[in-house]
C-alpha positions as CSV (number, residue, x, y, z in Angstrom):
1,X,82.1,79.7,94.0
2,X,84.6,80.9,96.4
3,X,84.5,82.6,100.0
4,X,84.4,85.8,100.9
5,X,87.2,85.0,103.0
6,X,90.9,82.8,102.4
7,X,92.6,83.7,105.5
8,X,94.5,80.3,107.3
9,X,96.8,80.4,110.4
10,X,98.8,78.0,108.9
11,X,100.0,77.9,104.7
12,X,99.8,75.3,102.6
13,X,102.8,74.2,100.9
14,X,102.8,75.0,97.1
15,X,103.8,72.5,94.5
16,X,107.2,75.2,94.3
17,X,107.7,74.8,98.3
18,X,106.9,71.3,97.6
19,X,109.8,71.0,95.5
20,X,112.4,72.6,96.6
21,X,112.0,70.7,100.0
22,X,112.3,67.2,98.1
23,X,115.7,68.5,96.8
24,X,118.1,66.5,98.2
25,X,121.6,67.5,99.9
26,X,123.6,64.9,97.2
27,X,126.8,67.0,97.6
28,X,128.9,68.4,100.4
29,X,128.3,72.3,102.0
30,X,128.5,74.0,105.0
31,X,125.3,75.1,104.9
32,X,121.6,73.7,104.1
33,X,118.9,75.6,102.7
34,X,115.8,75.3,104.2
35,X,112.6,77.2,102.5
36,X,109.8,78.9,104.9
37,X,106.7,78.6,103.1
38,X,104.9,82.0,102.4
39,X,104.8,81.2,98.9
40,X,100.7,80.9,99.0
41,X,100.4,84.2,100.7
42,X,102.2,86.0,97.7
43,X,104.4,86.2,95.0
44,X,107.6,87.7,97.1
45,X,108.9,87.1,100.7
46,X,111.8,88.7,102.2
47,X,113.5,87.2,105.8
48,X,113.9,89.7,108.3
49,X,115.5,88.0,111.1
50,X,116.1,84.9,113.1
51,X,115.3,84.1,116.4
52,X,118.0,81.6,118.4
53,X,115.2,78.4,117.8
54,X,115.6,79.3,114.3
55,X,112.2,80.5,113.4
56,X,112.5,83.3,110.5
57,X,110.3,86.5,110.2
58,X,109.1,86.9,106.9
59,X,107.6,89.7,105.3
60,X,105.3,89.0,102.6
61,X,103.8,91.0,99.6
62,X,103.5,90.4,95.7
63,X,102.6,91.7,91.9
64,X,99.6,90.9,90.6
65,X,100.9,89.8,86.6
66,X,98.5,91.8,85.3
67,X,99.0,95.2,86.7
68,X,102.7,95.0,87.6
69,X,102.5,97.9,89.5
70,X,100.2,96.7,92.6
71,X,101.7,95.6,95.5
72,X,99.6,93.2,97.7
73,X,99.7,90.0,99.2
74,X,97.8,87.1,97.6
75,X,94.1,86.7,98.0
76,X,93.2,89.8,100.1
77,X,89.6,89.9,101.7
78,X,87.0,91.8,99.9
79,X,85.1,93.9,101.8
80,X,81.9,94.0,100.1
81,X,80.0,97.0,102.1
82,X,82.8,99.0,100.4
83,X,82.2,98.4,97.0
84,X,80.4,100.8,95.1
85,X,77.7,98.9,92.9
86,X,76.5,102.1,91.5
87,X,79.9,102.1,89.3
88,X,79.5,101.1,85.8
89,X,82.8,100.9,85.0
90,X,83.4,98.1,88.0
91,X,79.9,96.5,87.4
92,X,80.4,96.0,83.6
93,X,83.1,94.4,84.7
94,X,81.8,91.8,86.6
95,X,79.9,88.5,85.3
96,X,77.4,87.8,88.2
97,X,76.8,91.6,90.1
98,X,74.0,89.7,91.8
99,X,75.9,86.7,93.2
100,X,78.7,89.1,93.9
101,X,76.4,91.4,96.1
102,X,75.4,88.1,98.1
103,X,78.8,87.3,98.9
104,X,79.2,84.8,95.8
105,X,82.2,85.4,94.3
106,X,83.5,83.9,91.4
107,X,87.6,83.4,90.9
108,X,86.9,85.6,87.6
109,X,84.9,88.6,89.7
110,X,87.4,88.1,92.5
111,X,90.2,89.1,90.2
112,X,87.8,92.4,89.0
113,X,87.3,93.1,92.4
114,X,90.9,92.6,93.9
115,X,91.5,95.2,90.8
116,X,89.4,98.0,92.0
117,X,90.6,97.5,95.8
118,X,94.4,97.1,94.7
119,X,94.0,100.7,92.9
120,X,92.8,102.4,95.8
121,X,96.4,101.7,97.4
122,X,99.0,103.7,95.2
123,X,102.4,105.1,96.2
124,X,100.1,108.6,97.3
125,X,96.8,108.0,98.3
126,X,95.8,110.8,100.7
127,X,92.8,112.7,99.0
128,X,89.4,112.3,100.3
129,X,87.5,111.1,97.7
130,X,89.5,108.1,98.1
131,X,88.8,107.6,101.6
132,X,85.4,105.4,101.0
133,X,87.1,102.6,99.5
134,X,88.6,99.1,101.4
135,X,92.5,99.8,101.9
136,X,94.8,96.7,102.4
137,X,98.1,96.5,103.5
138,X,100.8,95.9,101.2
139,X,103.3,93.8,103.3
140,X,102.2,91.3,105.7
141,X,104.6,89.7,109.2
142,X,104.9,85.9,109.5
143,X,107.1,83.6,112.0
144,X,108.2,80.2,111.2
145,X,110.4,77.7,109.4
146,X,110.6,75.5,107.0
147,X,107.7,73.4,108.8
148,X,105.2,76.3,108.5
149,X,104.4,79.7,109.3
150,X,101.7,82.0,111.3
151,X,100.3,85.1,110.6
152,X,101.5,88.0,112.5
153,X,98.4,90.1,113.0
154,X,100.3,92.9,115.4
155,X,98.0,95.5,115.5
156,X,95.2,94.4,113.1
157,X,91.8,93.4,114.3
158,X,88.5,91.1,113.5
159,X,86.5,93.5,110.9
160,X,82.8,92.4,111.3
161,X,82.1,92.9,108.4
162,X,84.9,90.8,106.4
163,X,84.4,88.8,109.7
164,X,88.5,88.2,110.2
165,X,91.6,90.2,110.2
166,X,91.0,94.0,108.0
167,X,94.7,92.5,106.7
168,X,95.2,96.1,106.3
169,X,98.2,96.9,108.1
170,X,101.7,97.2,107.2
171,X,103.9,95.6,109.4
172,X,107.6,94.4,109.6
173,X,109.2,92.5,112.8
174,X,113.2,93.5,113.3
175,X,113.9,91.2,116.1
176,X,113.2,87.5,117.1
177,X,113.4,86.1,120.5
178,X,111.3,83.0,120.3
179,X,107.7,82.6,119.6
180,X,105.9,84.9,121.8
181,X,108.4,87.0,122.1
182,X,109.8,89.7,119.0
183,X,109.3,93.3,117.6
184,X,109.3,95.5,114.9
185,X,106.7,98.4,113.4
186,X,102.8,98.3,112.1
187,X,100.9,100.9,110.8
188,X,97.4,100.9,112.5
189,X,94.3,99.1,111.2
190,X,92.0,101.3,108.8
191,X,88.5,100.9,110.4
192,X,85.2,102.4,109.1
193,X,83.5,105.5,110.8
194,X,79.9,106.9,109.6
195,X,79.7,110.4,109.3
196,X,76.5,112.3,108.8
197,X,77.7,115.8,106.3
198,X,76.1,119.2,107.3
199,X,73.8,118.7,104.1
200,X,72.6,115.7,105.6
201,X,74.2,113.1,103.4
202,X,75.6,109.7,105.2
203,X,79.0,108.9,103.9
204,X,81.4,106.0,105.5
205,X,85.0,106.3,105.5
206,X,87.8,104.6,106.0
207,X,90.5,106.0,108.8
208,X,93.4,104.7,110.5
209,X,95.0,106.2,113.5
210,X,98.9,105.8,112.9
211,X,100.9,105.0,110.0
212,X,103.8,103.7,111.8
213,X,104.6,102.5,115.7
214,X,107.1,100.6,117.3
215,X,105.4,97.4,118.9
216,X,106.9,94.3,121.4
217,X,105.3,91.2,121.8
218,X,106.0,89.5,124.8
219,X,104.1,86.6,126.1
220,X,101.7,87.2,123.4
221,X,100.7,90.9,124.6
222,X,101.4,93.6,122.2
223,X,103.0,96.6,124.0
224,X,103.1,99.6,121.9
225,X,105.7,101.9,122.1
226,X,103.2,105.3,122.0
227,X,106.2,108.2,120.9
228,X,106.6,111.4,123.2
229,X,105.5,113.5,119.5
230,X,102.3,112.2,118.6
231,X,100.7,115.0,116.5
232,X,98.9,113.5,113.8
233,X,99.6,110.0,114.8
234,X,103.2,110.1,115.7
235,X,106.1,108.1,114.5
236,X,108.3,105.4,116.6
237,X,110.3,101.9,115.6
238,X,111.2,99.3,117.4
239,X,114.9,97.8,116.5
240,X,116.5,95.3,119.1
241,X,116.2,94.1,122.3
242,X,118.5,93.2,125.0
243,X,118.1,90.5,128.0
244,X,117.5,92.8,130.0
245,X,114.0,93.9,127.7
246,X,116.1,97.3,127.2
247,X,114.5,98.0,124.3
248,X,116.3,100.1,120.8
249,X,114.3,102.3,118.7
250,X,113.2,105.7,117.4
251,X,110.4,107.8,118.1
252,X,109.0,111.5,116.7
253,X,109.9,113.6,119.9
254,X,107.6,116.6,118.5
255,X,106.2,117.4,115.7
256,X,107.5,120.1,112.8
257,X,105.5,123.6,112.6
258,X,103.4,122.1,109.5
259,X,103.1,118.6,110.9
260,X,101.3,120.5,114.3
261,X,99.3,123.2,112.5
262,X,97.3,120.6,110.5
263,X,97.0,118.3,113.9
264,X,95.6,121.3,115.2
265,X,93.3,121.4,112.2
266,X,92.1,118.4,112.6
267,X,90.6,118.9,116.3
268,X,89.0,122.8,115.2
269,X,85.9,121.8,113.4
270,X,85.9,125.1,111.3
271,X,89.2,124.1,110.1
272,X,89.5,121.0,109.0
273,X,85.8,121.6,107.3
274,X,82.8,118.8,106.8
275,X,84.9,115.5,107.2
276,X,85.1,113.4,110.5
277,X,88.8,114.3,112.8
278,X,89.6,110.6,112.2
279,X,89.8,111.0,108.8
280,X,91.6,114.2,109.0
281,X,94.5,112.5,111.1
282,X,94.7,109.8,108.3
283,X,95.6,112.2,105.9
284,X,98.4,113.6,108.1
285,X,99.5,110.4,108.4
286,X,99.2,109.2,104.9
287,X,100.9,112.3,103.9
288,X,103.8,112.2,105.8
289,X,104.4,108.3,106.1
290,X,103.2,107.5,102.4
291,X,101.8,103.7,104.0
292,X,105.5,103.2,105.5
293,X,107.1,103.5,102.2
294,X,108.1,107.4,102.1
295,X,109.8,106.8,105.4
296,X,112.3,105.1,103.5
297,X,113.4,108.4,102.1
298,X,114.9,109.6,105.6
299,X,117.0,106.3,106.7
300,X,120.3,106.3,106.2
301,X,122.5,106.3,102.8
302,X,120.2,108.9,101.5
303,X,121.7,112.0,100.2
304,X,120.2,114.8,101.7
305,X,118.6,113.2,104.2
306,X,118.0,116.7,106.6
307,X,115.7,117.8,104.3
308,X,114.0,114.2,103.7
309,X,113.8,114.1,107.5
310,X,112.4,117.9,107.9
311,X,109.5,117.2,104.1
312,X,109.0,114.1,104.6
313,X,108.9,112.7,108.2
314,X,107.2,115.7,109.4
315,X,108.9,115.0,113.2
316,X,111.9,115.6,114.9
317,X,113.1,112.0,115.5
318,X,115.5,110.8,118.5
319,X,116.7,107.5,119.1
320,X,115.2,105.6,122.1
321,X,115.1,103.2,124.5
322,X,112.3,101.8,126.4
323,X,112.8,99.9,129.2
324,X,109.9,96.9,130.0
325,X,109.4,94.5,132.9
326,X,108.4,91.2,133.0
327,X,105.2,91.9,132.0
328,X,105.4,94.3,129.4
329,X,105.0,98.0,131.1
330,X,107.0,100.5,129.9
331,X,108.9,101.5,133.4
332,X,111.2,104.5,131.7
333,X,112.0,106.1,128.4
334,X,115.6,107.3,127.6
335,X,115.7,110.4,124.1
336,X,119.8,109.2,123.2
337,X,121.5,112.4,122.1
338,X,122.9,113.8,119.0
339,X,126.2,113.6,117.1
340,X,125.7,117.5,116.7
341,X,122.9,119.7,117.9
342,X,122.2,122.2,115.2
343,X,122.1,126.0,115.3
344,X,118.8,127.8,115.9
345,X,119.1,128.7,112.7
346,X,119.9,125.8,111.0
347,X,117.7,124.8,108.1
348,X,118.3,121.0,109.3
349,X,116.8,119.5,112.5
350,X,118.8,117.0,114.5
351,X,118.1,113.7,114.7
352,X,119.0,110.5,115.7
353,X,118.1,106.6,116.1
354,X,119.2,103.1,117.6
355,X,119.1,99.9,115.8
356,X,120.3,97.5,118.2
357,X,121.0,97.4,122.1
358,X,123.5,95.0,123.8
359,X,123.3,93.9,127.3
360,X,125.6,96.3,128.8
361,X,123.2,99.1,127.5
362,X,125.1,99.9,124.9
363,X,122.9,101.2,121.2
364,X,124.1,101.4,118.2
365,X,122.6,103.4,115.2
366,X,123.0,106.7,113.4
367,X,123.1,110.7,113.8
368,X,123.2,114.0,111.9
369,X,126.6,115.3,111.8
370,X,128.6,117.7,109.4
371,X,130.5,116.6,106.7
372,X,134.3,117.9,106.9
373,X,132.2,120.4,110.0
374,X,130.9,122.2,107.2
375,X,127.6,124.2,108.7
376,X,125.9,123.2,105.3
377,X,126.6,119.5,104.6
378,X,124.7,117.4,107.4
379,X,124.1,113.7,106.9
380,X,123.9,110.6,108.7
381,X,126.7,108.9,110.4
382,X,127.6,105.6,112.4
383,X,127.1,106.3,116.2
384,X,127.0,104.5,119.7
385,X,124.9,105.4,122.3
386,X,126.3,105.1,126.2
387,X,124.4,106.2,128.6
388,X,122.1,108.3,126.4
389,X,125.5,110.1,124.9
390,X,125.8,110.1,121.4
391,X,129.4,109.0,120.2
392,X,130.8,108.6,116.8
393,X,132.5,106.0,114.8
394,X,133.9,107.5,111.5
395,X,135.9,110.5,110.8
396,X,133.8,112.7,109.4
397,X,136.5,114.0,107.1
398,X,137.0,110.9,105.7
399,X,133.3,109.3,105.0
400,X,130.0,111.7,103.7
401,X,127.7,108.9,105.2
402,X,127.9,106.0,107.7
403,X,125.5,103.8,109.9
404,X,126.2,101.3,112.9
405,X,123.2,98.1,112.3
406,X,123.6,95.9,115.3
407,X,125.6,95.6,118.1
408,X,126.9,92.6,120.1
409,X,127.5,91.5,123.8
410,X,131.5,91.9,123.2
411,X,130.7,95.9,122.6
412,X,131.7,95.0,119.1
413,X,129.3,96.9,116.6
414,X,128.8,96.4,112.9
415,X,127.9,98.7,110.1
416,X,128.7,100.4,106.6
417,X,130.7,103.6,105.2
418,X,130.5,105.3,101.8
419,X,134.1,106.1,100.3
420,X,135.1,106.8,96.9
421,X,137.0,103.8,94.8
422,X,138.3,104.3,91.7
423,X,135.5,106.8,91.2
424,X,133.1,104.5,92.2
425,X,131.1,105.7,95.5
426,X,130.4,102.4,97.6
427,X,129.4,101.6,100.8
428,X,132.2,99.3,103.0
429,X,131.2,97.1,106.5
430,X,133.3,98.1,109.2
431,X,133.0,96.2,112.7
432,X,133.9,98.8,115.9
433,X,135.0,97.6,118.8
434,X,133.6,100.1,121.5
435,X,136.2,99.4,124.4
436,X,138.9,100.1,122.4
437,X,137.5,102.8,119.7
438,X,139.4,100.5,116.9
439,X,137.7,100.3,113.8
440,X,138.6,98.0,110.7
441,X,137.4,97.5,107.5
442,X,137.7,93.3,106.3
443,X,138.5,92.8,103.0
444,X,135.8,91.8,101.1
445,X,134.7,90.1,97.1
446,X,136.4,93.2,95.3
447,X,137.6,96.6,96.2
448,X,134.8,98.5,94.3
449,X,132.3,96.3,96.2
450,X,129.7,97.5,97.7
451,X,129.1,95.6,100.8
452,X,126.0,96.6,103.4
453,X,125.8,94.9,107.1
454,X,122.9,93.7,108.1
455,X,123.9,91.7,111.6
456,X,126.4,90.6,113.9
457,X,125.9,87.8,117.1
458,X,128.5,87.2,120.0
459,X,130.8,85.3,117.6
460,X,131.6,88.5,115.9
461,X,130.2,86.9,112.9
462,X,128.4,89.6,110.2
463,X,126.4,88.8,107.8
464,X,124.4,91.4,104.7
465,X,124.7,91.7,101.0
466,X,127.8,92.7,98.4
467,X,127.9,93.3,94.9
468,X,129.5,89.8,94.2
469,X,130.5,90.1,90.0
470,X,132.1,93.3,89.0
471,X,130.9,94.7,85.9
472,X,130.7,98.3,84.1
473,X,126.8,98.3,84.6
474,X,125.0,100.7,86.8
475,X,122.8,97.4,88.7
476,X,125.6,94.8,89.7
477,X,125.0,91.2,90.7
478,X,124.6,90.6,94.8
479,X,124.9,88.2,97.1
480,X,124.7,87.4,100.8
481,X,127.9,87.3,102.5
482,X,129.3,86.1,106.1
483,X,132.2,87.2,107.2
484,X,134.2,85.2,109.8
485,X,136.6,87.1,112.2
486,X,138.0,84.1,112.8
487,X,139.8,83.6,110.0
488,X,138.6,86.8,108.5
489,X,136.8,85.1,105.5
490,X,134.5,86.8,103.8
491,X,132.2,84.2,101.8
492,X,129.9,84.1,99.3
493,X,127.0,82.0,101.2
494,X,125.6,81.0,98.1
495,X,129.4,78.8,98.2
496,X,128.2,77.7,101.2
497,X,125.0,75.6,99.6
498,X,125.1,72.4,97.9
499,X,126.1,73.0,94.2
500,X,122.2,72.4,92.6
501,X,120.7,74.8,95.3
502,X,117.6,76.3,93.6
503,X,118.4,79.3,94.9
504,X,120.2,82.7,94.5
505,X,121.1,84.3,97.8
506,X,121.2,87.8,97.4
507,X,120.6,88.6,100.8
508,X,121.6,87.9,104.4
509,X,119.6,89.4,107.3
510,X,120.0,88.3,110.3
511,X,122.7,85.4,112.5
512,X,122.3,83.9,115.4
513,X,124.3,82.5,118.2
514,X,123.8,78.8,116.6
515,X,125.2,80.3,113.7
516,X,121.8,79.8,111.2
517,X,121.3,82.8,109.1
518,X,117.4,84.1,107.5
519,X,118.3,85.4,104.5
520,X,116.5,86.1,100.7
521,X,116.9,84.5,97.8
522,X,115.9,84.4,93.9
523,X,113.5,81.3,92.4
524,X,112.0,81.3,89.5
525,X,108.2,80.7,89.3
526,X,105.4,80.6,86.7
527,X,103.7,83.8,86.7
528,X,100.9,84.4,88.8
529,X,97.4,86.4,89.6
530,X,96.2,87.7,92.5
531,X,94.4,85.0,93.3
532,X,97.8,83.5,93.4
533,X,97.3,80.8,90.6
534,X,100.1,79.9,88.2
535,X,98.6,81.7,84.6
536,X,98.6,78.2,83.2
537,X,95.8,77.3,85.2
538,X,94.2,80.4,84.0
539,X,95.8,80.9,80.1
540,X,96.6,78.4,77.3
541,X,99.5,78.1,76.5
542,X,103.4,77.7,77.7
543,X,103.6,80.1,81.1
544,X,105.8,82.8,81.5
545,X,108.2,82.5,84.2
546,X,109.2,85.4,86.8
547,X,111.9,85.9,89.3
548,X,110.5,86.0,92.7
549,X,112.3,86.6,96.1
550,X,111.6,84.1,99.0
551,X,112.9,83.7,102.7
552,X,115.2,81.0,103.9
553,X,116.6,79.5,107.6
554,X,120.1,78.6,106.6
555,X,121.4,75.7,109.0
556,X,125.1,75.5,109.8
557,X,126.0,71.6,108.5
558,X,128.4,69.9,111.1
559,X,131.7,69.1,109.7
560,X,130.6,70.6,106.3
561,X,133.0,71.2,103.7
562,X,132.5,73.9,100.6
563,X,131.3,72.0,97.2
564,X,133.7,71.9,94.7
565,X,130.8,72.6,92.0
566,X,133.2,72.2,89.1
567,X,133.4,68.6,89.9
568,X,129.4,68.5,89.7
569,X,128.5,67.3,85.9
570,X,127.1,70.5,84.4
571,X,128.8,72.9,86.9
572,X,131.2,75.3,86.9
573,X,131.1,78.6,85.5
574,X,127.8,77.5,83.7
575,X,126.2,76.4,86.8
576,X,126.5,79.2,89.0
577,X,125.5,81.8,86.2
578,X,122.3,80.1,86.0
579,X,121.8,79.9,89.3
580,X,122.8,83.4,90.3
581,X,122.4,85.1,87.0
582,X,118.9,86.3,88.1
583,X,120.2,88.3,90.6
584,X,120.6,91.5,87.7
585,X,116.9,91.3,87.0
586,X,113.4,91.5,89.2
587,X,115.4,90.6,92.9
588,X,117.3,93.9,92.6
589,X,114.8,96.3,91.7
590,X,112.1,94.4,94.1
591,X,114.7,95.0,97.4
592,X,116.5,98.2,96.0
593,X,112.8,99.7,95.5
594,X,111.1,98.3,98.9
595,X,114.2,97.9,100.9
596,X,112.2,95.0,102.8
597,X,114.6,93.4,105.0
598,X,115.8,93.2,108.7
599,X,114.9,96.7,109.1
600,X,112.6,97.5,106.4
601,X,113.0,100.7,104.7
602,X,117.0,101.4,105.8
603,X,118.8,99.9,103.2
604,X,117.3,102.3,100.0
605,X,120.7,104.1,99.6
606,X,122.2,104.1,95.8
C-alpha cells in the first residue's frame, strides 16, 4: 500500500535521467549538456535561471496521460479530511473506500483520488462551492544541478493534516545568486478555515491570502516584498538583483474601482454575505490572478495589453525597487515612473515594471507608451529606469511593442522589438547601450526570425529562443541561441552539443559570468500517470511515447570546437531532424501556452 505522503528533499534519478547522464561526450563541442533531475517530480521542467556556481532553477509541472488537460506535478499529497466520502460518483470509484479512509491508499485509488483533486484546479476556479476541496499548485521551484535538486518551499507551510508541505503554491524563482540566496514570485499557501453558517451548519474551506508576491531569500530567510496596493491580496514580482541587494520588480500601487469595491466587500459582513472574509479575498484573488496564469495576459507582447492590465490585473502596477540590507529588511521602496502618464480621461491606466537591476542602479523593463503618439494606441515598450525616471529605447514610430529583459554591469541592456518582415510580424533582440543611447539589432538565423531575449552577463553575451527552420506554417521550429558580441555570432546552441545529444534545445534562459547557460530542452519519454509511472508498468502492451520538456546547466568545454555532425555515421541532415524535429509538436504548445521560463508568464506574445 502506499503513503499518504511522497514528498523527498532530494529526487531520485529516473532510469531517463539515468540515461542520458551515461551518454558519453565521444565527439568534439563547445558545450556539454548536463541534465538536472526533476524528472520524478513531473512529466515537464523548464530552467529558469542560473546562479554563477551553476545551480539551475527549475520549475516543475506535468500532464497526467489520462486527462491531458490537468496540470500538476507528480504524486501530489492527498489530503484526506478534504475528500467528500459521501460522493458516489468518487466512492464507486474507488476499490477499498475503507482502507482509503484509514490513510491506505492503493496506487489504483491514488490515481481516482489525484483525479478528483486535479479537477478542482481548472484554468477558472473561483466559485464557492469549489472552495471545500484540496487545491494544489500547478508549478513547483527547485535549485540544483545535474547532481540533484531541492525543493523550493518559498512560502508554503507544514499542513497538519497532510503532515508536510500543502504543495499548494505556485511559485517561480527569476534570479540565482547561490544557494541561500535567489528570488522570484509564490502565490500563498491555501490553508483551511472552519466556519460555522448563520443556519448553524459547519463547513471548512479552503482560502489563500495572495495569489502572487515578489519574495527574496537571503541566508535562508524569506523577505516578502508586501506591494504599496494590497486590496484583495495585492500583486508584486521580484525580477533581479544587484550587489548592492537593490532589488527589480513590480508591485500593484492601488487597486482599480472594482478590484477595491469587492475588498471592501469582503470586510462588511452584510456584503460579502454567509461566507468567512478569507474566503472572500480568495476569490478576488483567484479572479483576478487566475492561479498566476491570467497574469500572463498583461506582460508584454500582448496586443492590447491596457485593457488586459485594467480586466485582468485589477491594479495599477509600477515598476519597483526595493532596497535590503544585510539582513533582509526592506530599508526603502522606489515607484520608477512611466514612459507616458495618461490623461484623466484615458480609458488605459499607466503602468510600468523592471526586470533586471545593474549595479549602478540602473533597471531595465517596460512601460505604456503610444504608438506613433496616437491617444488611442497604448502598448508596451522597452524602457530604462535611472534614478526612478522612465526612459525609452525604441522609436515608437517605428515598433508597436518592445521590452528591455536584463541589464548588465557595462549599462548594456538586452531585449526584443516587433517589426513587420515581409508581412510577417516578428519580434527582433536588440542590445542598448545606455551611455551612449545606441541601439543595434545583430543579425540573426533568418530575417523573418523571430528571436526573443531572455539574458545578458558582463560579457555582453545574450542568450533566448529563435525560430531556427523557416517554413510557411503558422508554429515554426525554435531553438536556443547565444549570441557573441565578440565576433557577433549568433549560434544555434543545439550546434554547440556533441552530435548524439538527446536533446532539443529550444530554449535559453539565463548566462552567467562563467559562461554556462540553464536552458530547456525536448526528450522523448514513455508516457506517464500521475503517479509518475511509465504506462508500461501500468498497460500491456508497446508504450506510447511523448515529448516532454526538461532543464539543463550547459557547461562551456575548454578549447571546444563545433562538431562537424556530417562526419558522425548517421548524421547530417537526418540526424539533426530527429533530434530537433520535436520542437513543432508538444515543447511549443507546452511554453507558448505556460510561458514558464526565466520570468514566467512574459514571454506569451504571438
Amino acid at each position: 500500500m502506499r503513503k499518504l505522503m511522497r514528498n523527498k528533499k532530494y529526487l531520485v534519478r529516473s532510469a531517463l535521467t539515468a540515461a542520458i547522464l551515461s551518454t558519453s561526450v565521444s565527439h568534439a563541442a563547445t558545450y556539454q549538456a548536463f541534465l538536472v533531475p526533476t524528472t520524478d517530480r513531473g512529466l515537464n521542467s523548464t530552467a529558469t535561471a542560473i546562479g554563477e556556481n551553476g545551480n539551475v532553477a527549475v520549475s516543475v509541472t506535468g500532464i497526467a496521460s489520462n486527462t491531458t488537460s490537468l496540470f500538476a506535478p507528480a504524486n501530489i499529497p492527498i489530503d484526506l479530511t478534504l475528500v467528500n466520502f459521501e460522493d458516489t460518483t468518487l466512492t464507486t470509484l474507488l476499490s477499498d473506500v475503507d482502507a482509503v479512509m484509514n490513510g491506505n491508499i492503493s496506487d489504483e485509488d491514488y490515481l481516482v483520488l489525484a483525479q478528483y483533486v486535479l479537477t478542482n484546479n481548472p484554468t477558472t476556479n473561483a466559485a464557492i462551492f469549489t472552495a471545500e476541496r484540496q487545491r494544489v499548485g500547478r508549478f513547483e521551484s527547485y535549485l540544483g544541478d545535474q547532481n540533484g535538486v531541492a525543493a523550493l518551499p518559498i512560502f508554503d507551510v507544514i499542513d497538519v493534516d497532510i503532515g508536510d508541505f500543502s504543495r499548494s503554491v505556485n511559485s517561480v524563482v527569476n534570479h540565482v545568486v547561490n544557494d541561500d540566496f535567489y528570488l522570484g514570485e509564490s502565490s500563498a499557501p491555501y490553508t483551511k478555515v472552519d466556519f460555522v453558517e448563520e443556519d448553524g451548519d459547519e463547513r471548512r474551506f479552503v482560502v489563500r491570502q495572495f495569489a502572487e508576491r515578489g519574495f527574496v531569500v537571503l541566508n535562508g530567510q524569506t523577505v516578502e516584498l508586501v506591494p504599496e496596493g494590497d486590496a484583495g491580496g495585492g500583486w508584486s514580482t521580484a525580477q533581479g538583483i544587484n550587489s548592492n541587494l537593490l532589488v527589480a520588480g513590480s508591485m500593484s500601487i492601488n487597486a482599480l474601482e472594482s478590484t477595491q469595491a469587492a475588498a471592501d466587500n469582503c470586510e462588511d459582513e452584510d456584503a460579502r454575505g454567509d461566507v468567512p472574509q478569507e474566503l472572500c479575498i480568495t476569490v478576488i484573488g483567484d479572479n483576478l490572478a487566475n492561479d498566476l496564469l491570467t497574469a500572463s495576459a498583461f506582460r508584454d507582447g500582448f496586443p492590447g495589453v491596457f485593457d488586459a492590465n485594467e480586466e485582468q490585473s485589477g491594479y495599477n502596477i509600477r515598476g519597483a525597487l526595493w532596497q535590503l540590507d544585510n539582513e533582509g529588511n526592506i530599508v526603502s521602496t522606489t515607484t520608477l515612473g512611466l514612459l507616458n502618464t495618461p490623461a484623466d480621461d484615458a480609458f488605459f491606466d499607466g503602468f510600468s515594471r523592471a526586470f533586471a537591476v545593474n549595479d549602478q542602479g540602473v533597471a531595465a523593463g517596460e512601460s505604456l507608451d503610444l504608438i506613433n503618439g496616437e491617444e488611442n494606441r497604448p502598448s508596451t515598450f522597452a524602457a530604462v529606469f535611472i534614478d526612478g525616471e522612465a526612459i525609452g529605447i525604441t522609436d515608437v514610430n517605428e515598433f508597436d511593442i518592445s521590452t528591455a529583459v536584463d541589464i548588465n554591469n557595462n549599462n548594456i541592456a538586452t531585449g526584443h522589438a516587433r517589426m513587420n518582415i515581409n508581412g510577417r510580424s516578428v519580434f527582433k533582440m536588440f542590445t542598448y547601450n545606455v551611455d551612449t543611447q545606441a541601439i543595434t539589432f545583430p543579425e540573426d538565423f533568418f530575417s523573418s526570425s523571430d528571436v526573443r531575449a531572455e539574458a545578458i552577463n558582463d560579457a555582453g553575451m545574450v542568450v533566448g529562443d529563435a525560430e531556427s527552420d523557416i517554413t510557411t506554417t503558422q508554429i515554426r521550429r525554435r531553438s536556443g541561441f547565444l549570441f557573441n558580441p565578440a565576433d557577433s555570432t549568433f549560434l544555434n546552441i543545439n550546434d554547440l552539443l556533441e552530435c548524439d545529444s538527446p536533446f532539443d534545445v529550444i530554449r535559453a534562459t539565463d548566462i552567467n559570468e562563467n559562461g554556462e547557460i540553464s536552458a530547456t530542452a525536448l526528450v522523448r519519454q514513455n508516457i506517464r500517470n500521475p503517479l509518475n509511472l511509465e504506462e508500461a508498468d501500468v498497460t500491456p502492451g508497446d508504450p506510447t511515447q511523448e515529448d516532454v520538456t526538461v532543464a539543463l546547466r550547459l557547461v562551456p568545454i575548454p578549447g571546444g570546437t563545433i562538431d562537424d555532425c556530417s562526419a558522425v555515421e548517421g548524421g547530417g541532415d537526418d540526424m539533426n531532424l530527429e533530434r530537433r524535429g520535436a520542437s513543432l509538436g508538444f515543447g511549443i504548445l507546452f511554453l507558448s501556452l505556460f510561458g514558464i521560463n526565466r520570468r514566467l508568464f512574459r514571454r506569451n506574445a504571438n
